[in-house]
C-alpha positions as a Markdown table, in Angstrom:
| # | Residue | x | y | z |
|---|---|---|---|---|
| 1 | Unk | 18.9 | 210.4 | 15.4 |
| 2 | Unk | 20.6 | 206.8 | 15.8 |
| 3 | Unk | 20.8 | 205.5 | 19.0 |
| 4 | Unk | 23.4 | 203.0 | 18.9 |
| 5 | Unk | 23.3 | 201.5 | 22.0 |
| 6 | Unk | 18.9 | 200.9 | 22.3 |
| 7 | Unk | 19.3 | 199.1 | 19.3 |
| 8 | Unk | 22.4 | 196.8 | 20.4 |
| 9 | Unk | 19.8 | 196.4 | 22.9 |
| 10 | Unk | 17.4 | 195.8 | 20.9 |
| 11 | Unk | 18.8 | 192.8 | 18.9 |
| 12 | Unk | 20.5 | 191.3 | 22.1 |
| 13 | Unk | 17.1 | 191.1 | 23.3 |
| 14 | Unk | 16.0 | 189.6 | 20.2 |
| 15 | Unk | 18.2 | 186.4 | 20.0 |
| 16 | Unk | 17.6 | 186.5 | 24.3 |
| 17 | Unk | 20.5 | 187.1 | 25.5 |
| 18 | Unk | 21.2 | 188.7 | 28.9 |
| 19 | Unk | 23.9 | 191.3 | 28.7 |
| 20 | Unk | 26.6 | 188.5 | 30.6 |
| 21 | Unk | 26.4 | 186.0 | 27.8 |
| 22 | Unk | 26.9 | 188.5 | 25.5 |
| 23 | Unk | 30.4 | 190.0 | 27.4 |
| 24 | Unk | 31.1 | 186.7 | 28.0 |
| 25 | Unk | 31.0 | 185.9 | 23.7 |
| 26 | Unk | 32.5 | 189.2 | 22.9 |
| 27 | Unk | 35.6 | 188.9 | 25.9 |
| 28 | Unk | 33.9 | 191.9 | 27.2 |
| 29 | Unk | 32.9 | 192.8 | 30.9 |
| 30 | Unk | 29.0 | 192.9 | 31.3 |
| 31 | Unk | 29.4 | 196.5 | 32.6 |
| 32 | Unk | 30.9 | 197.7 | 29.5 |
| 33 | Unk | 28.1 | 196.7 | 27.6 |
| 34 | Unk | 25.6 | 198.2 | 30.3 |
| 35 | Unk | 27.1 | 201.3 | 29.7 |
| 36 | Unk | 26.9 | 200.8 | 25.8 |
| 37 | Unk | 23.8 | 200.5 | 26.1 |
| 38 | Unk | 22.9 | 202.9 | 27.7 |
| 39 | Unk | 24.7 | 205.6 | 25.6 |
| 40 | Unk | 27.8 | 206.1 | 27.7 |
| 41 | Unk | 30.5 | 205.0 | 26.2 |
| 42 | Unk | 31.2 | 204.7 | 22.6 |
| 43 | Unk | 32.9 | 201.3 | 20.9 |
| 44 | Unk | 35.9 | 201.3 | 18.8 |
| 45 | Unk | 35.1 | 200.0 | 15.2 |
| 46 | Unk | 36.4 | 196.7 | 16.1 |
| 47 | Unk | 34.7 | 196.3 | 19.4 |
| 48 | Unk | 31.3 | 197.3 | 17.5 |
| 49 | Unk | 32.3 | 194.3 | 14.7 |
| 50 | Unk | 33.4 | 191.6 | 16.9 |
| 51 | Unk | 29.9 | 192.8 | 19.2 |
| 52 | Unk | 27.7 | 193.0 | 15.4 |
| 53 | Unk | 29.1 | 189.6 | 14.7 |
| 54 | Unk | 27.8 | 187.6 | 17.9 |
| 55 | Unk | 24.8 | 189.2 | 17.2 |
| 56 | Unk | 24.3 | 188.5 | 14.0 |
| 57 | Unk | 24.6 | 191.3 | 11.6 |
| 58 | Unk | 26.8 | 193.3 | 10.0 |
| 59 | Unk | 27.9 | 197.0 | 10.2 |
| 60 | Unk | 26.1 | 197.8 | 6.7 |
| 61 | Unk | 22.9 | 195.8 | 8.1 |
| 62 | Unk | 22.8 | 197.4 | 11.7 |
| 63 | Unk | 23.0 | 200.9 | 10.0 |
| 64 | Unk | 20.7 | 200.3 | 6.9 |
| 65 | Unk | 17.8 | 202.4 | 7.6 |
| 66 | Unk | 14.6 | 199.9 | 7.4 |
| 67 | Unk | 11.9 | 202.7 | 8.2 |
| 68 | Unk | 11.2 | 202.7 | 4.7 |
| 69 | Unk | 11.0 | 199.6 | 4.0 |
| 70 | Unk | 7.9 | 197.9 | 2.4 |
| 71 | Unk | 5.6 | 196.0 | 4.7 |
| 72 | Unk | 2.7 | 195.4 | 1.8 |
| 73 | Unk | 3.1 | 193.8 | -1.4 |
| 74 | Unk | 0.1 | 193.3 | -3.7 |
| 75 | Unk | -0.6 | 190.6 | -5.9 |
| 76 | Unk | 1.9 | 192.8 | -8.9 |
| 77 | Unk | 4.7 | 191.7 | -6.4 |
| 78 | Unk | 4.1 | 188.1 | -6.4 |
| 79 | Unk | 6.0 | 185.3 | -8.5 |
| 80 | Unk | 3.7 | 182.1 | -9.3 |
| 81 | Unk | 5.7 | 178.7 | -10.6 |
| 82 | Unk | 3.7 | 176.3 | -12.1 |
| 83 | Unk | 4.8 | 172.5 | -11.7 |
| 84 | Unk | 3.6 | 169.9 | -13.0 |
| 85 | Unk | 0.5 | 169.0 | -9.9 |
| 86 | Unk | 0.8 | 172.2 | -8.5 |
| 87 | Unk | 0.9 | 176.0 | -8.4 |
| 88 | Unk | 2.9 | 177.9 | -6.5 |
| 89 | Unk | 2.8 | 181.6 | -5.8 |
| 90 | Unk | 5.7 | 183.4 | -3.4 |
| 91 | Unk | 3.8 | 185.7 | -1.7 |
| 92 | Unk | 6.4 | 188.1 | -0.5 |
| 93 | Unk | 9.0 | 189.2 | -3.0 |
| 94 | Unk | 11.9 | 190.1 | -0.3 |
| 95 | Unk | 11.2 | 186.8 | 1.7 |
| 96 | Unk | 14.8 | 185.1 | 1.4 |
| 97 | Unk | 15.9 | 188.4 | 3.2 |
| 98 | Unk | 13.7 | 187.5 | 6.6 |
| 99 | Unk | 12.9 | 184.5 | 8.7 |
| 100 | Unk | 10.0 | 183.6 | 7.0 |
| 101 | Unk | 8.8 | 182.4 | 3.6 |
| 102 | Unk | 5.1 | 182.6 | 3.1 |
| 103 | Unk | 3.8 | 180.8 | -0.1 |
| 104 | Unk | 0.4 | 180.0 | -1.4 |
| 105 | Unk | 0.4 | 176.7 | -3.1 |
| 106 | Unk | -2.8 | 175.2 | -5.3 |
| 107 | Unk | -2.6 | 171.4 | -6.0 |
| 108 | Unk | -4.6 | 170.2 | -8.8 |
| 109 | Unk | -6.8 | 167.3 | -8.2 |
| 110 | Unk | -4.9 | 164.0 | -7.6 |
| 111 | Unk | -1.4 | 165.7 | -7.4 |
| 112 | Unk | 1.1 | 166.6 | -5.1 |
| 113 | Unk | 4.0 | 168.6 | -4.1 |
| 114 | Unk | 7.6 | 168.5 | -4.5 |
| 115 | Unk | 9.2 | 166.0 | -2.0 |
| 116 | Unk | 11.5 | 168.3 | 0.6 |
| 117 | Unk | 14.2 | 166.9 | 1.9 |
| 118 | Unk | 14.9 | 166.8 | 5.5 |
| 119 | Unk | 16.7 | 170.5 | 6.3 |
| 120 | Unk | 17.1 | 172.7 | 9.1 |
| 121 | Unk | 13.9 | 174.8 | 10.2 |
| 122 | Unk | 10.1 | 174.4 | 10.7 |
| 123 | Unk | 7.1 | 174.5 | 8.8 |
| 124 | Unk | 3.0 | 175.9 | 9.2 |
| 125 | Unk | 0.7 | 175.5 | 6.4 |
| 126 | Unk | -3.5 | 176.9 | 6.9 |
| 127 | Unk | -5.9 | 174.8 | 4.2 |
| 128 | Unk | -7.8 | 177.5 | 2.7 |
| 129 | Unk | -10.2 | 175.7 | 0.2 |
| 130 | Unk | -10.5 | 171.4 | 0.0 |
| 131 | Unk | -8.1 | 169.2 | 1.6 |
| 132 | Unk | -4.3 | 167.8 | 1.2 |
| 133 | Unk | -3.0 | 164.6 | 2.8 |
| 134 | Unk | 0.4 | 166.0 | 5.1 |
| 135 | Unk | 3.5 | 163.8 | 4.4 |
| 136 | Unk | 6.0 | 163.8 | 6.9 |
| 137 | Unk | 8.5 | 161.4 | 6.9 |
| 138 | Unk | 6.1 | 157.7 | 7.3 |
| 139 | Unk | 3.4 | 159.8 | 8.4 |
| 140 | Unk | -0.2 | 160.9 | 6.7 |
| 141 | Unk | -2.3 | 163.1 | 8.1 |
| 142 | Unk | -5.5 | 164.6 | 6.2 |
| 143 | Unk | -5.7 | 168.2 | 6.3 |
| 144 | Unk | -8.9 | 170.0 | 5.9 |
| 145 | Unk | -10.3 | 173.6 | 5.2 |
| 146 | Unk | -10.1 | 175.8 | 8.2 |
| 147 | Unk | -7.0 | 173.7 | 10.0 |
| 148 | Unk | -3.6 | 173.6 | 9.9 |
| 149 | Unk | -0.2 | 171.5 | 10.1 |
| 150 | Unk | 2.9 | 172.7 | 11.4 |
| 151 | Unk | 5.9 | 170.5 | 11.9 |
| 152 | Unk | 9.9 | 170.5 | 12.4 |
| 153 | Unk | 11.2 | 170.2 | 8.9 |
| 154 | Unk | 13.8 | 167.1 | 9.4 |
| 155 | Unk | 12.0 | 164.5 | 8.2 |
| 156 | Unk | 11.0 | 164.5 | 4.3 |
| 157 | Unk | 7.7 | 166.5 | 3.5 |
| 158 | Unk | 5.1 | 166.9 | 1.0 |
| 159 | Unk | 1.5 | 168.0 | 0.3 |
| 160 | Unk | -0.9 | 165.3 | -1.9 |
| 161 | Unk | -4.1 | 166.1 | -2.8 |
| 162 | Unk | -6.1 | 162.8 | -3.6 |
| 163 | Unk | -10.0 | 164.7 | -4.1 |
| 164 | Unk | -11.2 | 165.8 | -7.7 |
| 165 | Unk | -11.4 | 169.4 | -6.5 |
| 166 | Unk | -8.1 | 171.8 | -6.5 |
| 167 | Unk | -6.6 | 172.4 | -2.8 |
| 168 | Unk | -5.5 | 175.9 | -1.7 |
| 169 | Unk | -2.8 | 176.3 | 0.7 |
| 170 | Unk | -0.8 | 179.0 | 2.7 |
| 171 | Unk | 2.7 | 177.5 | 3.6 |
| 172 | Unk | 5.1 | 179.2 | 5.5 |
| 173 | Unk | 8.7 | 177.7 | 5.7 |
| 174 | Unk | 11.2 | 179.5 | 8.4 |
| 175 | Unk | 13.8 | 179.9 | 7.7 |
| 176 | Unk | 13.3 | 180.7 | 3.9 |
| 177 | Unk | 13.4 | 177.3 | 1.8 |
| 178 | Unk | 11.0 | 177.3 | -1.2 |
């Protein structure tokens, strides 16, 4: 059965609010959404959509039922793009629908990525085979097997790989940019 107000809860939780700044955001008394929460009182369509709305969602999304929902995709799934230094592979088909994209990029010897423009969000990327040189805005970092970058992405970014050998890279962009 839906419970309606645990999972109001639930996603006010999620984007930490306390249950004041959310009355305060919907013109709503903090009690009345204590009681919502807690399954004794029931909103009005409109209450629930102007409450949905500061929180994020919509009615269709609050009430689609995700239990069924994939949470492994094998390789079938995946999408590669080959450009011209580099190959990348999306590695979760549904990714532009969540916070996250994971990729897995390969760099061919003496290449490099696409140059990303500064944008709104924040980066991670694991080397999993050779080295790439991290680009971020005037700085260049080398990268080696077994570590890791992560950055803020507002600042142009790239991956270059200057040794003979082919690089392997997961890449994880949130929110969704690749």
């Amino acid at each position: 059965m839906f419970n309606l107000g645990n999972k109001l809860k639930e996603k006010r939780k999620l984007l930490m609010l306390t249950q004041q700044e959310l009355a305060n955001r919907c013109e709503l008394t903090k009690g009345y959404i204590s009681q919502l929460e807690n399954n004794m009182v029931s909103p009005s369509l409109e209450t629930l959509e102007i409450i949905l709305e500061v929180l994020g969602t919509t009615l269709s999304d609050f009430f689609k039922d995700n239990s069924n929902k994939e949470i492994i995709f094998n390789k079938d799934e995946q999408y590669d793009k080959k450009f011209d230094s580099y190959l990348q592979t999306w590695l979760v088909p549904t990714a532009q629908e969540h916070q996250m994209e994971p990729i897995l990029v390969m760099i061919d010897p003496n290449g490099e990525t696409y140059h990303d423009y500064p944008h709104t969000g924040e980066e991670f990327g694991y080397v999993i085979e050779g080295e790439v040189i991290v680009c971020y805005g005037d700085v260049t970092r080398i990268c080696k097997k077994g570590e890791s970058f992560y950055f803020v992405s507002n600042k142009q970014h790239y991956l270059r790989n200057e040794s003979d050998s082919v690089a392997k890279v997961l890449w994880v962009s949130c929110p969704p940019n690749f």
